[in-house]
C-alpha atoms as an extended CHARMM CRD file, in Angstrom:
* protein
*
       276  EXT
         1         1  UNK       CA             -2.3190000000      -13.1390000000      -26.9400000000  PROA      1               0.0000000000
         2         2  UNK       CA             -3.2440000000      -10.2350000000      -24.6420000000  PROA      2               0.0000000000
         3         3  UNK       CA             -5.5430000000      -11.2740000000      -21.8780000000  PROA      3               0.0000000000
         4         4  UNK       CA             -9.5580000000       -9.7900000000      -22.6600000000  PROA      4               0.0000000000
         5         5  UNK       CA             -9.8250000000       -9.5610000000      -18.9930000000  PROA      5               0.0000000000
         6         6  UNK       CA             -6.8430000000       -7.2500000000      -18.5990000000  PROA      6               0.0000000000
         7         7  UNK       CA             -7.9470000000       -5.4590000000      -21.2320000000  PROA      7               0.0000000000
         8         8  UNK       CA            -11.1040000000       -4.7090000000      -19.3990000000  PROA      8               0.0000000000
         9         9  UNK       CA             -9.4210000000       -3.5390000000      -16.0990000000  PROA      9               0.0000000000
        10        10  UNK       CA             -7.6020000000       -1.2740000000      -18.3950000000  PROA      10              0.0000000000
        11        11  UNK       CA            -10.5460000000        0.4440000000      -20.1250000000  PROA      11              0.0000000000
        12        12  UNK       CA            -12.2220000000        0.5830000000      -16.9030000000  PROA      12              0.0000000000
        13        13  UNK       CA             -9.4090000000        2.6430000000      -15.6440000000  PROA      13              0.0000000000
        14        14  UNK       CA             -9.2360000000        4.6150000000      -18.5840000000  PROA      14              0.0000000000
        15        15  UNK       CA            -13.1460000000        5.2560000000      -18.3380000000  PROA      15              0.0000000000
        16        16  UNK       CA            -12.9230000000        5.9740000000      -14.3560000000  PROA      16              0.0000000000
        17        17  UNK       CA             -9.9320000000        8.1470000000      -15.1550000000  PROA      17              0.0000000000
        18        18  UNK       CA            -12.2320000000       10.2820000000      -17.6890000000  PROA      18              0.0000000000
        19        19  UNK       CA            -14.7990000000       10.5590000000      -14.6580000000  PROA      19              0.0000000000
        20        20  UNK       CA            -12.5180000000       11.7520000000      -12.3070000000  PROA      20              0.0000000000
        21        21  UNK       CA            -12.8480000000        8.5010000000       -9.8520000000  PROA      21              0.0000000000
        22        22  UNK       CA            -10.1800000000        7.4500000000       -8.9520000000  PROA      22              0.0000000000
        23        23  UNK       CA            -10.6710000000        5.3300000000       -5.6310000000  PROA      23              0.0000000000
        24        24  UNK       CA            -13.2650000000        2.5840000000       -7.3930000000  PROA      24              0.0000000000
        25        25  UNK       CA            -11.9110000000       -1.1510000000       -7.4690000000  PROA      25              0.0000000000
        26        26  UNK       CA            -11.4550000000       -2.4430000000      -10.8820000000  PROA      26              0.0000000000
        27        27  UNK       CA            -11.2850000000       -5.8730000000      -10.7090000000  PROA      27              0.0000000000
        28        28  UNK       CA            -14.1510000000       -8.4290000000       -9.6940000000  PROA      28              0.0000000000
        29        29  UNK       CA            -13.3010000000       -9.1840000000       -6.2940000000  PROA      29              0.0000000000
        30        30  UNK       CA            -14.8060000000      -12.3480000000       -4.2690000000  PROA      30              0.0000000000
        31        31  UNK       CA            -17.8400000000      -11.1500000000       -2.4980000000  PROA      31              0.0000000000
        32        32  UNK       CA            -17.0460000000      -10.7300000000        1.7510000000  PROA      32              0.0000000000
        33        33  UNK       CA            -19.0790000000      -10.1380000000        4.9550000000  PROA      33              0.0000000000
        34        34  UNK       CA            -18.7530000000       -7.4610000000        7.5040000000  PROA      34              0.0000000000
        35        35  UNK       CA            -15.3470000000       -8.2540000000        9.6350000000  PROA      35              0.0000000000
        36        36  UNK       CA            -16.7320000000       -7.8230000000       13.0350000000  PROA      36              0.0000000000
        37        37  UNK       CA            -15.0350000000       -7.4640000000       16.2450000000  PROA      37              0.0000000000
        38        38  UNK       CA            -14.6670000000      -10.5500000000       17.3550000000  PROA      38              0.0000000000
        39        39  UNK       CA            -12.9040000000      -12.3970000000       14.0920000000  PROA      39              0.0000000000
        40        40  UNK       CA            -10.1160000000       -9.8790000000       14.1810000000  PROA      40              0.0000000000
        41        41  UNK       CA             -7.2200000000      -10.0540000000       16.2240000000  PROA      41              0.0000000000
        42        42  UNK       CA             -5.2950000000       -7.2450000000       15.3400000000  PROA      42              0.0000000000
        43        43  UNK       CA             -2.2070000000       -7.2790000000       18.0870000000  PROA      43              0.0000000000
        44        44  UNK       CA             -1.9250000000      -11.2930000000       17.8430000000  PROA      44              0.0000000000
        45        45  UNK       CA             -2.9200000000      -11.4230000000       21.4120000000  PROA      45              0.0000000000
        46        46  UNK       CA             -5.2150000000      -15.1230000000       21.1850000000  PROA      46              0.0000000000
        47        47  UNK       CA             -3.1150000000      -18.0390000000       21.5220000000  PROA      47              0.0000000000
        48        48  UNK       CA             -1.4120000000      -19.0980000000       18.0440000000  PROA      48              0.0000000000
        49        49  UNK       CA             -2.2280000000      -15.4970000000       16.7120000000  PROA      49              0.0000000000
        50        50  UNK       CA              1.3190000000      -14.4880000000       16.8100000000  PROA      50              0.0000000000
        51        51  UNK       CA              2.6450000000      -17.8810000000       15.1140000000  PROA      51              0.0000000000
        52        52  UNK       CA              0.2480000000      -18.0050000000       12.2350000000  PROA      52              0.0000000000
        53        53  UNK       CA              1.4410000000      -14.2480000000       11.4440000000  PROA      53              0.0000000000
        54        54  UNK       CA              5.1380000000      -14.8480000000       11.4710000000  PROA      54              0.0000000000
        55        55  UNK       CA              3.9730000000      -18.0780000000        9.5850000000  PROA      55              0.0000000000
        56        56  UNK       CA              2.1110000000      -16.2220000000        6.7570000000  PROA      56              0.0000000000
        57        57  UNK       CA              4.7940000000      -13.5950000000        6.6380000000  PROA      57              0.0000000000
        58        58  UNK       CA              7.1780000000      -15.6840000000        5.9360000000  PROA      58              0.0000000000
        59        59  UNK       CA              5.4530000000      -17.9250000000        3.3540000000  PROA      59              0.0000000000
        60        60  UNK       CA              4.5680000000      -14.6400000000        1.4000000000  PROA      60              0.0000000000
        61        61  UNK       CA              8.5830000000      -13.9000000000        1.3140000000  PROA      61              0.0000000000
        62        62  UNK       CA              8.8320000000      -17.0460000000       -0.2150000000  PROA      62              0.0000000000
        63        63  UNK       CA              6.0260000000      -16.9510000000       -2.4980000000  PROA      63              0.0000000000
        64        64  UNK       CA              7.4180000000      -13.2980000000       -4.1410000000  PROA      64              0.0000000000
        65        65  UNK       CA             11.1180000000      -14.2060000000       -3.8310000000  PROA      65              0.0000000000
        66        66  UNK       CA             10.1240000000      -17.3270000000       -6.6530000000  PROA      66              0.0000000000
        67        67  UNK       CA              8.2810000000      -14.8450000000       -8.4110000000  PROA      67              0.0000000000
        68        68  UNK       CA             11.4480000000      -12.4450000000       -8.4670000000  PROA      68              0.0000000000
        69        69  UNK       CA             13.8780000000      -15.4300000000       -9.4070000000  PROA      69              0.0000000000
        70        70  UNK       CA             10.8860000000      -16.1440000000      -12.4740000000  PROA      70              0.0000000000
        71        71  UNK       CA             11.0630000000      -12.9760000000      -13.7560000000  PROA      71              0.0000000000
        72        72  UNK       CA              7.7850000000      -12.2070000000      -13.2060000000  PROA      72              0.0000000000
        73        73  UNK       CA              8.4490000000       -9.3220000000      -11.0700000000  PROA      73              0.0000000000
        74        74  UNK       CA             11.3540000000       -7.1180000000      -10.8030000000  PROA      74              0.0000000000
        75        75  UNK       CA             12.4620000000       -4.7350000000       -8.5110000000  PROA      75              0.0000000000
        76        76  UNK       CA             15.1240000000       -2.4950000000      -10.7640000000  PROA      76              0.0000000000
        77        77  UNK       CA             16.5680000000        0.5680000000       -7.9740000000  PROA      77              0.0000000000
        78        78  UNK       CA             15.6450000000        1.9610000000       -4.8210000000  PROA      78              0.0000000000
        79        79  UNK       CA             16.5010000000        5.5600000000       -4.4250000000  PROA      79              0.0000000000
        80        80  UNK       CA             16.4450000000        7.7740000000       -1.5360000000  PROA      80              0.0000000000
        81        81  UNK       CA             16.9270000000        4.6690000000        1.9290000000  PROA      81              0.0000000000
        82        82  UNK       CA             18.0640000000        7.5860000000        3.6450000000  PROA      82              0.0000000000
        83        83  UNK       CA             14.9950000000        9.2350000000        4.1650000000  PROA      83              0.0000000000
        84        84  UNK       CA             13.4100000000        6.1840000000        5.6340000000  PROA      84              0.0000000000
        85        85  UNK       CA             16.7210000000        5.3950000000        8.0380000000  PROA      85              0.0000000000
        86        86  UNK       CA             15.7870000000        9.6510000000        9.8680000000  PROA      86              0.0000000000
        87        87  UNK       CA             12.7240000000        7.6930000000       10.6170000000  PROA      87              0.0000000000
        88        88  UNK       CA             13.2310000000        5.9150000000       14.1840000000  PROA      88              0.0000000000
        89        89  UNK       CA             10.2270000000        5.6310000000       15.5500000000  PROA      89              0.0000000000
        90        90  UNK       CA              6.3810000000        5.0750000000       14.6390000000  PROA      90              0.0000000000
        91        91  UNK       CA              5.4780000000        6.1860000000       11.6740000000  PROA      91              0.0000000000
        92        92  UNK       CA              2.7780000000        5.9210000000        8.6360000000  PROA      92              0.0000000000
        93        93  UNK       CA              4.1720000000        4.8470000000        4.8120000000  PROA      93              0.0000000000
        94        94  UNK       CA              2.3430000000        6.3470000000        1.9670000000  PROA      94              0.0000000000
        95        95  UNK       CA              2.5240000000        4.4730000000       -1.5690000000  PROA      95              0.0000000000
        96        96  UNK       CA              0.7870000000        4.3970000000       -4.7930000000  PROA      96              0.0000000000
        97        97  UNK       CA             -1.0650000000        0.7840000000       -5.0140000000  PROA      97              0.0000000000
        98        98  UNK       CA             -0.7620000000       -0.5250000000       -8.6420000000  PROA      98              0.0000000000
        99        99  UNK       CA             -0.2230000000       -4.5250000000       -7.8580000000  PROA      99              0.0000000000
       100       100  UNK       CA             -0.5040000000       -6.9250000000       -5.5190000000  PROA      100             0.0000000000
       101       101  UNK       CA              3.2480000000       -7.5810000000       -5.0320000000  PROA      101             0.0000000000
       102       102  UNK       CA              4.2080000000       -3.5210000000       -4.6180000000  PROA      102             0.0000000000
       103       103  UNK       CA              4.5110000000       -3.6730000000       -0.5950000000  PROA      103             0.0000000000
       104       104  UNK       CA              6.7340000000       -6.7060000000       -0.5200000000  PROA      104             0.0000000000
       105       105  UNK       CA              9.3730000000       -4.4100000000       -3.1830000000  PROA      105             0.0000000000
       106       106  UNK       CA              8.6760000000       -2.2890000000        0.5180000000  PROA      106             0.0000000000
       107       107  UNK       CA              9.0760000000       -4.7100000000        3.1890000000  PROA      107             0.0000000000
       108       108  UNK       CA             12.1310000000       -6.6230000000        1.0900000000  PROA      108             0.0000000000
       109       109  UNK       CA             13.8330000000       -2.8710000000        0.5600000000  PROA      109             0.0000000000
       110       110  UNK       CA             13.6700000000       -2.2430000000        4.5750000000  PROA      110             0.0000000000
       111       111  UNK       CA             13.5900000000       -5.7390000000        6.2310000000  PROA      111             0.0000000000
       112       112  UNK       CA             16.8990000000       -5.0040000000        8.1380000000  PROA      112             0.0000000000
       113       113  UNK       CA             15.2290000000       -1.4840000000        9.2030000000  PROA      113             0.0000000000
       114       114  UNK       CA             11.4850000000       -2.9530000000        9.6000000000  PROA      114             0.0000000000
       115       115  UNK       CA             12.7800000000       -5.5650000000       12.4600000000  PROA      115             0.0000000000
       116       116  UNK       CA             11.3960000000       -8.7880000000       13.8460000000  PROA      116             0.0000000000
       117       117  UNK       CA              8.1380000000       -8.0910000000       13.1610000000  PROA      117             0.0000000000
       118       118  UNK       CA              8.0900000000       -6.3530000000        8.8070000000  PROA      118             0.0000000000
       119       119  UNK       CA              5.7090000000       -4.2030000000        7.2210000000  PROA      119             0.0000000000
       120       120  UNK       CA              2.3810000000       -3.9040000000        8.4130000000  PROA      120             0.0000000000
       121       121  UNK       CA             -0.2810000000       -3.1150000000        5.8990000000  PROA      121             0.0000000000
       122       122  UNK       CA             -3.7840000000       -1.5220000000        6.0840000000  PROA      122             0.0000000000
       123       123  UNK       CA             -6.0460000000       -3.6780000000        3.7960000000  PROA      123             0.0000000000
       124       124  UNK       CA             -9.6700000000       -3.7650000000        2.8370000000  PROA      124             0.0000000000
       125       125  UNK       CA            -12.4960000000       -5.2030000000        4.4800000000  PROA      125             0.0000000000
       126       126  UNK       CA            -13.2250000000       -7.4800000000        1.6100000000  PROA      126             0.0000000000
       127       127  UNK       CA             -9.3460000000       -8.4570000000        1.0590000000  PROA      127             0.0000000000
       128       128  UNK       CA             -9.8050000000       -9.9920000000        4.8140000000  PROA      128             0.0000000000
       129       129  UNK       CA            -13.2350000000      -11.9370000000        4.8020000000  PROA      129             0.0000000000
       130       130  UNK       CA            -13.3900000000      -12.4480000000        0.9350000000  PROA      130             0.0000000000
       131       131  UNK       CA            -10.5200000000      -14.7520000000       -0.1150000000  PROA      131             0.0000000000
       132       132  UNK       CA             -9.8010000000      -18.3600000000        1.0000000000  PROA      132             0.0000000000
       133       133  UNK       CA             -6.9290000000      -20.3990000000        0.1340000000  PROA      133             0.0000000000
       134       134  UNK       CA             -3.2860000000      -19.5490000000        0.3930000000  PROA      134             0.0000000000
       135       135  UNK       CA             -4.1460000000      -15.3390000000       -0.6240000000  PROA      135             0.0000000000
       136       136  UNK       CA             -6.9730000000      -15.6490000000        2.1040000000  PROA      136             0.0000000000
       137       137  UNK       CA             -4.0970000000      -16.8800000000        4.4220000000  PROA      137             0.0000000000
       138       138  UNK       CA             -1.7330000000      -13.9690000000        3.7940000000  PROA      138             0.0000000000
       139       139  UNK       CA             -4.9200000000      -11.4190000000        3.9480000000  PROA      139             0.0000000000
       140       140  UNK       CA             -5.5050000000      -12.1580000000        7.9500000000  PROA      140             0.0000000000
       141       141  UNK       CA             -2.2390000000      -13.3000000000        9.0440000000  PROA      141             0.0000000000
       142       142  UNK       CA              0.7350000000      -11.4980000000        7.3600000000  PROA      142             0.0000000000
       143       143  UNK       CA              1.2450000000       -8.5030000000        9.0220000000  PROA      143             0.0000000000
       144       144  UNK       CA             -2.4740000000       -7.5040000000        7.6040000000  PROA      144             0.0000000000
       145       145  UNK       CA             -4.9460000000       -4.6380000000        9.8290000000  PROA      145             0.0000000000
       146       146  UNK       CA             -7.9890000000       -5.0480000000        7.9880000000  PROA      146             0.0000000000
       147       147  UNK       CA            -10.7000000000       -1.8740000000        8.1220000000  PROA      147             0.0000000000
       148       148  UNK       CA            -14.1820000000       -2.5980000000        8.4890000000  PROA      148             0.0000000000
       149       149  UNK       CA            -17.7590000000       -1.2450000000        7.8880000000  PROA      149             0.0000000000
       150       150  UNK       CA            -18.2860000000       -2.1890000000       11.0920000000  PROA      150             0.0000000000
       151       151  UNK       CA            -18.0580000000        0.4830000000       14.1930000000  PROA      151             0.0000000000
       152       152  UNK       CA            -17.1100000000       -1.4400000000       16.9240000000  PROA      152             0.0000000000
       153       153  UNK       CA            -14.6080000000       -3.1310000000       15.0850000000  PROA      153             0.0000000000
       154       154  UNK       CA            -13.3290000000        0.0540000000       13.5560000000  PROA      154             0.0000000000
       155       155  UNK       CA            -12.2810000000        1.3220000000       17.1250000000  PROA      155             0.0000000000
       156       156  UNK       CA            -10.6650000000       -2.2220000000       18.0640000000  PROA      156             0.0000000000
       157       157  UNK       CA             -8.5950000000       -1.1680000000       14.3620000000  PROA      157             0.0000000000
       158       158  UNK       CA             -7.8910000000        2.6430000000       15.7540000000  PROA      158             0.0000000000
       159       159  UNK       CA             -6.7410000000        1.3620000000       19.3720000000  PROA      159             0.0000000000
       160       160  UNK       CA             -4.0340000000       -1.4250000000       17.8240000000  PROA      160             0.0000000000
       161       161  UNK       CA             -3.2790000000        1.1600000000       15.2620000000  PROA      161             0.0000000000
       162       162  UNK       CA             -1.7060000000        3.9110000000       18.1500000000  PROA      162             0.0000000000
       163       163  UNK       CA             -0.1120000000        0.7790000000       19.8190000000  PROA      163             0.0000000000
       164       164  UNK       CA              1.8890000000       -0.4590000000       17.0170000000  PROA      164             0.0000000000
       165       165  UNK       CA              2.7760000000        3.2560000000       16.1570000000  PROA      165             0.0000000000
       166       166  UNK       CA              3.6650000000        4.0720000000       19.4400000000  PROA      166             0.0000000000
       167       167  UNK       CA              5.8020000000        0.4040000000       19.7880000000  PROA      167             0.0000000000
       168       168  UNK       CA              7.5440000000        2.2040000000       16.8550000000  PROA      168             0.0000000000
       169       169  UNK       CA              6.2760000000       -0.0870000000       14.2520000000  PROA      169             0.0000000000
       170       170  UNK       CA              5.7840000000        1.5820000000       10.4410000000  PROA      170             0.0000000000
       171       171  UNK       CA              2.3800000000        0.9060000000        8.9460000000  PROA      171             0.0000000000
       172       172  UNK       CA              2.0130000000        0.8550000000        5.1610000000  PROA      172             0.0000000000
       173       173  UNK       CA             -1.3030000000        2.4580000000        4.0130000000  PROA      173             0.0000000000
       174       174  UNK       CA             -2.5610000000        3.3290000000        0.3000000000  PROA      174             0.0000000000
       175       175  UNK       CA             -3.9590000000        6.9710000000        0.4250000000  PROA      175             0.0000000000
       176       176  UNK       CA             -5.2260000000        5.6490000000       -3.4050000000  PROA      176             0.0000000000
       177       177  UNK       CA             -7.8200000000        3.4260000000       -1.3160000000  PROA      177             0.0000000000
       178       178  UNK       CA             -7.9880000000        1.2130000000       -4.6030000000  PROA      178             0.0000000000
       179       179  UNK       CA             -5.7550000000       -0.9370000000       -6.1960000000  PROA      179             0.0000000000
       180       180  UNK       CA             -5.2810000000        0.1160000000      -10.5350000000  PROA      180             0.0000000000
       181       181  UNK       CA             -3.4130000000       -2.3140000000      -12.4030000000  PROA      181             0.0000000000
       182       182  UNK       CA             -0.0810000000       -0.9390000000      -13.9280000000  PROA      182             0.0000000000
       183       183  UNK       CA             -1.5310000000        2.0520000000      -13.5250000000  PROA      183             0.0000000000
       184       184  UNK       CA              1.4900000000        4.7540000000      -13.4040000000  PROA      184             0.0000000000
       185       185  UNK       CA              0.1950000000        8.0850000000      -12.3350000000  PROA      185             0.0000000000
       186       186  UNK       CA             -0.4250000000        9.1460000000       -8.7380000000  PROA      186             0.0000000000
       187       187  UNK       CA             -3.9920000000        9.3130000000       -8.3290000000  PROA      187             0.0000000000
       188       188  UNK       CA             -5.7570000000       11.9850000000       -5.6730000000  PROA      188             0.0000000000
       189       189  UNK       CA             -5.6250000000       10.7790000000       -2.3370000000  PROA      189             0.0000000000
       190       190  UNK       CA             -8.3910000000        9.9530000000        0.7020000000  PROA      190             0.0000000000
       191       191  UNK       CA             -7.8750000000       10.9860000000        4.0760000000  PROA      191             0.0000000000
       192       192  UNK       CA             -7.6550000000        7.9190000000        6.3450000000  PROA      192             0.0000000000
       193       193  UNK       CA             -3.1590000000        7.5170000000        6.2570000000  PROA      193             0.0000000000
       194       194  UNK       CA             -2.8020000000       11.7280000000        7.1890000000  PROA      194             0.0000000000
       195       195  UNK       CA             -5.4150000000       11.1970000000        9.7630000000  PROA      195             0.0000000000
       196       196  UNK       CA             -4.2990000000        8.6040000000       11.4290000000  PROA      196             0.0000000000
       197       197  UNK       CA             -0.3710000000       10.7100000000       11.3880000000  PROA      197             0.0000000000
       198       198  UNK       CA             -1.8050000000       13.0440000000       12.9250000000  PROA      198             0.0000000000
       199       199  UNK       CA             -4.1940000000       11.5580000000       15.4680000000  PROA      199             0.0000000000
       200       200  UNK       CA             -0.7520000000        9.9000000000       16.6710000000  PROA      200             0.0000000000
       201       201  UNK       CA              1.5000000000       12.4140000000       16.0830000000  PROA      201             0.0000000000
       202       202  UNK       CA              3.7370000000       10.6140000000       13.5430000000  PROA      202             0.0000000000
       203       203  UNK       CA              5.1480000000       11.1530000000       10.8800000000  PROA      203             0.0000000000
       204       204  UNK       CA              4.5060000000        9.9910000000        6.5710000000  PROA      204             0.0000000000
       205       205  UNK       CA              6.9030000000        8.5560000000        4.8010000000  PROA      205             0.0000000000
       206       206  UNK       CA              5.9960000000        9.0260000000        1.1790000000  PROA      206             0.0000000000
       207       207  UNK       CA              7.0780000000        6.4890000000       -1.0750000000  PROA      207             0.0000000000
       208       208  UNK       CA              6.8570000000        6.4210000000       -5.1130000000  PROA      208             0.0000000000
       209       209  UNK       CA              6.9920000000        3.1680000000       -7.2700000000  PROA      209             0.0000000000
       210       210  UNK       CA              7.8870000000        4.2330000000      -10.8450000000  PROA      210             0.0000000000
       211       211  UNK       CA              7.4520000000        1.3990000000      -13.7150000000  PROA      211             0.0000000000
       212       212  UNK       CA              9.0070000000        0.7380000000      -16.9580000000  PROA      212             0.0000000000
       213       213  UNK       CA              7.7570000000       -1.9140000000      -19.5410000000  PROA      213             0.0000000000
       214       214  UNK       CA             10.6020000000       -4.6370000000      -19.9460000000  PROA      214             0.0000000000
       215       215  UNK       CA             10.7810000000       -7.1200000000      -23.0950000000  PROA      215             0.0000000000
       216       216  UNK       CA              9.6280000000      -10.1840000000      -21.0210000000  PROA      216             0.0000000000
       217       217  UNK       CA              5.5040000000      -10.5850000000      -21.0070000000  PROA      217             0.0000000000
       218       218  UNK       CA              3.3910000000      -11.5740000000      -18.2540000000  PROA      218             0.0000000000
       219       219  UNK       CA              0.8330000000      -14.6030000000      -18.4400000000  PROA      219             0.0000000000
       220       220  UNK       CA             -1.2620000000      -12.3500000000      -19.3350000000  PROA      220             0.0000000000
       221       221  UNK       CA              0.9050000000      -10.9810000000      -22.7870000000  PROA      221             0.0000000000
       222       222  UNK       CA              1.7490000000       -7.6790000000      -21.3450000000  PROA      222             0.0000000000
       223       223  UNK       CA              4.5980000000       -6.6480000000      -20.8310000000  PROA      223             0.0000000000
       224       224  UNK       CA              6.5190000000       -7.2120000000      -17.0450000000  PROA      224             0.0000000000
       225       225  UNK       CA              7.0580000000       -3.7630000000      -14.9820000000  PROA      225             0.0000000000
       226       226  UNK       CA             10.8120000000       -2.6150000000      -14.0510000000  PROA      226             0.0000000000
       227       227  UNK       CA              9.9610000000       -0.7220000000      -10.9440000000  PROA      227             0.0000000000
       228       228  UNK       CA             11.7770000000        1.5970000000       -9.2520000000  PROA      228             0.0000000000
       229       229  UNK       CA             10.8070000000        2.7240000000       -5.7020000000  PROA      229             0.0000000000
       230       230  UNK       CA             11.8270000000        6.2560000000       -4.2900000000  PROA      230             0.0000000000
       231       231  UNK       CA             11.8130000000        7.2420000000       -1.0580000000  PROA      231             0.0000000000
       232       232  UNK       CA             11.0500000000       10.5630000000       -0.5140000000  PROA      232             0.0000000000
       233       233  UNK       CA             11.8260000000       12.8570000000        2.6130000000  PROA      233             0.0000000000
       234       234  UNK       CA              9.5880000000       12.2910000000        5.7330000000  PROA      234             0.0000000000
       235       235  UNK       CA              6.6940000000       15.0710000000        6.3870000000  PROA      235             0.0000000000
       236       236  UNK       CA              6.2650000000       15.4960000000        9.8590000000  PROA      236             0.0000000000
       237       237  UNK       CA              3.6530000000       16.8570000000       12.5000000000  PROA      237             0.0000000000
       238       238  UNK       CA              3.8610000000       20.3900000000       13.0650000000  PROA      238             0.0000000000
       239       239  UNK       CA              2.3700000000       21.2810000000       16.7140000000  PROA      239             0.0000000000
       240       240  UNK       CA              2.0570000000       24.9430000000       15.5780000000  PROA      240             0.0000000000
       241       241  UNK       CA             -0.6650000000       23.6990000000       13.1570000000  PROA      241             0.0000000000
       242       242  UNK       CA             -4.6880000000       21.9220000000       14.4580000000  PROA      242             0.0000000000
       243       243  UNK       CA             -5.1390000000       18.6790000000       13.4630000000  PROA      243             0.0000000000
       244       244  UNK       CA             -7.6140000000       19.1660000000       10.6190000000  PROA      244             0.0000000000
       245       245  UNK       CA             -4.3910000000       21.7600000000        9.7100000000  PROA      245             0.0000000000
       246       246  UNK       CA             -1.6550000000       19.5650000000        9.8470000000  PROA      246             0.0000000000
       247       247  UNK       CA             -3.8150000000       16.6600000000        8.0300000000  PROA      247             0.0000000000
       248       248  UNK       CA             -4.3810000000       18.8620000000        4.7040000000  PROA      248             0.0000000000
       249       249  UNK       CA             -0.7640000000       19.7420000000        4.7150000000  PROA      249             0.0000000000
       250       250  UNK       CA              0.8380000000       16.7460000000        5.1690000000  PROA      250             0.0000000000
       251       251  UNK       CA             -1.4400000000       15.2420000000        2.3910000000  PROA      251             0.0000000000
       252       252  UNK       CA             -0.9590000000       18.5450000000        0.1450000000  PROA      252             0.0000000000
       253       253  UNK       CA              2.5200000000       18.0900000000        1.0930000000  PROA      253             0.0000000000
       254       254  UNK       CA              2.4380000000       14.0640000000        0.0880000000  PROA      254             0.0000000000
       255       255  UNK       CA              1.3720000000       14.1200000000       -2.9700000000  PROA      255             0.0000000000
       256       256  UNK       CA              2.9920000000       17.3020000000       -4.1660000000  PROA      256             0.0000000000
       257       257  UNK       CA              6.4620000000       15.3160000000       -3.4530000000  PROA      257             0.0000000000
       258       258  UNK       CA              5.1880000000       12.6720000000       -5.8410000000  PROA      258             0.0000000000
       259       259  UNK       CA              3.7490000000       14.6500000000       -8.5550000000  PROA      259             0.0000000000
       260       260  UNK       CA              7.0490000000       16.2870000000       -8.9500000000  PROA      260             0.0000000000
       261       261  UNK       CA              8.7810000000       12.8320000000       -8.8950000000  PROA      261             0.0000000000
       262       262  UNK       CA              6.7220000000       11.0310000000      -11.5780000000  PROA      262             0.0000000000
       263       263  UNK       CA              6.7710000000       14.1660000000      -13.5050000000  PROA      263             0.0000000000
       264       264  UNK       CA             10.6990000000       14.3600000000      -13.5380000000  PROA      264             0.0000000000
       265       265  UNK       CA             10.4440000000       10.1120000000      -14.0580000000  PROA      265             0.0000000000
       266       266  UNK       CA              8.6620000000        9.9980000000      -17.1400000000  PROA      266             0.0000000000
       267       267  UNK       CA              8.9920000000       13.9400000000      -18.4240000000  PROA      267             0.0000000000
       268       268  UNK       CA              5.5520000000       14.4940000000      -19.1860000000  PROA      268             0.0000000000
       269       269  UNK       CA              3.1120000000       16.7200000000      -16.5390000000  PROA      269             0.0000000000
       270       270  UNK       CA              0.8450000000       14.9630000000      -15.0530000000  PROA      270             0.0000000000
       271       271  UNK       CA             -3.0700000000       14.9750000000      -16.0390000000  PROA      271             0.0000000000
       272       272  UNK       CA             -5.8800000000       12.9280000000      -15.8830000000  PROA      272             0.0000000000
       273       273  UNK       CA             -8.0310000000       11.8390000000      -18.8250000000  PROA      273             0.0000000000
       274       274  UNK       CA             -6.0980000000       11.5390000000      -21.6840000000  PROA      274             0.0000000000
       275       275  UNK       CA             -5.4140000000        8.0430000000      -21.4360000000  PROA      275             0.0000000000
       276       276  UNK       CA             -1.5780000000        8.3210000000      -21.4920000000  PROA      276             0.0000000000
């Protein structure tokens, strides 16, 4: 039997999709306070900071591997490594957000390339102060740099941001903002990933997770995605090109790249609004 409250995650996508908003959470979320400066330590710099993260890290491997050997998610290709290995230093990943396992396909796909310390992922403000429990743990510890409505804590996030990029580390971020539930298309993006590219003068990695609907169902009676994650070519910083310049074009650029791709994946153009 097909789960009533998937069903109404789907319908509210399908009725956001009609509106033409497209970065509005779906799902019911635990309510959260403001993160403020002082509960966030984004470079693992407080004693046992550093040994709760590789701690957290490690248990969400471990927690997704069992899921992969259940069946309940699968991880089908990976096309295009190359592009990511021209990549040596710093640099920003771009990715459509459409569960909550999608960056470990990422960090599992590159953990050779990623190095001691994995994926790092931009998350909500409510993802970090909201949850408790094991999902609360992985939130603040794994590899996580919460945002904030908070201004002081928001330049703490900006200032550990540059020093991870410029320690060469690769930062996942969701141009999408929210997270749509087996929701295929690529949806317009915000500005905050080409921004902070081009504030550090770094460049995007776009990545692409394509799905296909296998016979096995979920808990919830749908059917479990086959996904297959492309790679496309990095866009770089052009110094012949002003900031506000180089940020439209490397977005334009983006999500171009991936409109072609899921167009060519699934042969049908891509529009918004007619629910397919």
């Amino acid at each position: 039997m097909l789960s009533e409250q998937k069903q109404t995650i789907l319908n509210k996508i399908s009725e956001y999709e009609r509106q033409g908003i497209f970065d509005k959470d779906v799902e019911d979320d635990p309510p959260y306070t403001t993160l403020l400066p002082h509960k966030v330590d984004y470079l693992n710099k407080k004693p046992f900071s550093e040994l709760k993260s590789k701690l957290a890290y490690k248990l969400g491997e471990r927690f997704y591997h069992r899921l992969e050997k259940k069946g309940e998610i699968l991880l089908k290709a990976v096309y295009g490594k190359e592009n990511f290995k021209k990549v040596s230093g710093g640099a920003i990943i771009t990715c459509n957000h459409f569960a909550f396992y999608d960056n470990y396909f990422i960090a599992k796909t590159f953990k050779k390339e990623l190095g001691k310390h994995g994926l790092y992922k931009v998350i909500r403000e409510g993802n970090y102060t909201g949850f408790r429990g094991f999902y609360g743990f992985l939130f603040r510890h794994a590899r996580t740099l919460p945002l904030s409505s908070n201004i002081q804590t928001m330049k703490k996030f900006y200032s550990a941001l540059s020093t991870l990029l410029t320690r060469g580390e690769k930062i996942l971020i969701y141009p999408e903002q929210a997270m749509w539930w087996n929701y295929r298309k690529p949806r317009p993006y915000k500005n905050g990933a080409f921004r902070f590219a081009v504030k550090n003068k770094v460049p995007i990695i776009p990545m692409f997770m394509a799905m296909e609907d296998t016979e096995k169902k979920d808990s919830d009676g749908y059917p479990v995605q086959a996904v297959s994650l492309f790679i496309l070519p990095p866009i770089s910083y052009d110094d012949k090109l002003s900031e506000k310049e180089n940020e439209k074009v490397m977005a334009e650029k983006n999500y171009n790249a991936v409109k072609s791709l899921y167009e060519k994946f699934y042969s049908v153009p891509l529009s918004y609004g007619d629910d397919k």
